[in-house]
Structures are given as structure tokens and as C-alpha cells.
N, C-alpha and C positions, 0 to 999 in steps of 0.2 A: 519560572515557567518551564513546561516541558511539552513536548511534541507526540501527538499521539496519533499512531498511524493506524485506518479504518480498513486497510485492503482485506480482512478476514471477511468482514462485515458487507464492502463491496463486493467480492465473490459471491457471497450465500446470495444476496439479492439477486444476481443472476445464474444462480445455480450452476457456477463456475468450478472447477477442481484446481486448486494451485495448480496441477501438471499441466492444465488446459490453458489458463493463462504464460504458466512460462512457455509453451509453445506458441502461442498467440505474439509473444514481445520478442524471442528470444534471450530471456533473462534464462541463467540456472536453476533448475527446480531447488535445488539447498538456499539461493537466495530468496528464493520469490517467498520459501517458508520461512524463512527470517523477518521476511518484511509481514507476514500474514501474523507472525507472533508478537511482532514489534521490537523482536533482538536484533537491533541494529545500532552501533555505536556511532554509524557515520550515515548518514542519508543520501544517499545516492540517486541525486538530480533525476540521471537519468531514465533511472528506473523508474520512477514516479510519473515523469511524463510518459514512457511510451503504455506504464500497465491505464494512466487515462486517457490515450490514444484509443486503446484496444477494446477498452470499456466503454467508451464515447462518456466519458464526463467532461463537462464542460465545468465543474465548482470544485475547484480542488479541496474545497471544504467537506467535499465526499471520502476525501484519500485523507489526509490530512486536519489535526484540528489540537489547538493550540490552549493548552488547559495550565489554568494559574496553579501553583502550587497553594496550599492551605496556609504556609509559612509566610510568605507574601504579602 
């Protein structure tokens, strides 16, 4: 299984700019475009919650979604 992160997908829906949510969280703009590309080795709790704090998601299934591999 691997973890695949939707925040590129959540911004466009609200016509959000990376730069406008890392200001919104306080996260780094070089992280927030990690997390928008999905380059992240380590997922960073934090981050997650407060970018659906900022966004008012109540389903973390909007940020977040958890895809079997083919191999599986």
C-alpha cells in the first residue's frame, strides 16, 4: 500500500496558491510544494492537520487516500 497525498487537488478546488496556504498554516513554502507534489519521505502530522484546519476539511480522505499497490 502507499499513501497518496490530494493537497495539489485540494488547492485547485479553492483556487488556493501553495504561497497562500503556506501563509494561511505557517508551513514553508518549499514544504507546502513537497507536500503538493507528493515528494515527501516522511509525512508530517502536523502539516496535514493544520493545512485541513485552514481549508475547513472535515474528511481527511480529501488530503489523504490510501491506494493498494497492483502487486498486492
Amino acid at each position: 500500500m502507499r499513501v497518496e497525498l490530494r493537497i495539489k487537488e485540494a488547492l485547485e478546488q479553492r483556487n488556493l496558491t501553495q504561497k497562500a496556504i503556506a501563509e494561511m498554516t505557517d508551513i514553508r513554502p518549499a514544504a507546502i510544494s513537497q507536500l503538493a507534489r507528493g515528494y515527501v519521505e516522511r509525512l508530517n502530522l502536523d502539516h496535514i492537520q493544520r493545512i485541513a484546519v485552514a481549508l475547513k476539511i472535515e474528511d481527511i480522505n480529501e488530503l489523504i487516500t490510501i491506494v493498494k499497490d497492483e502487486k498486492e
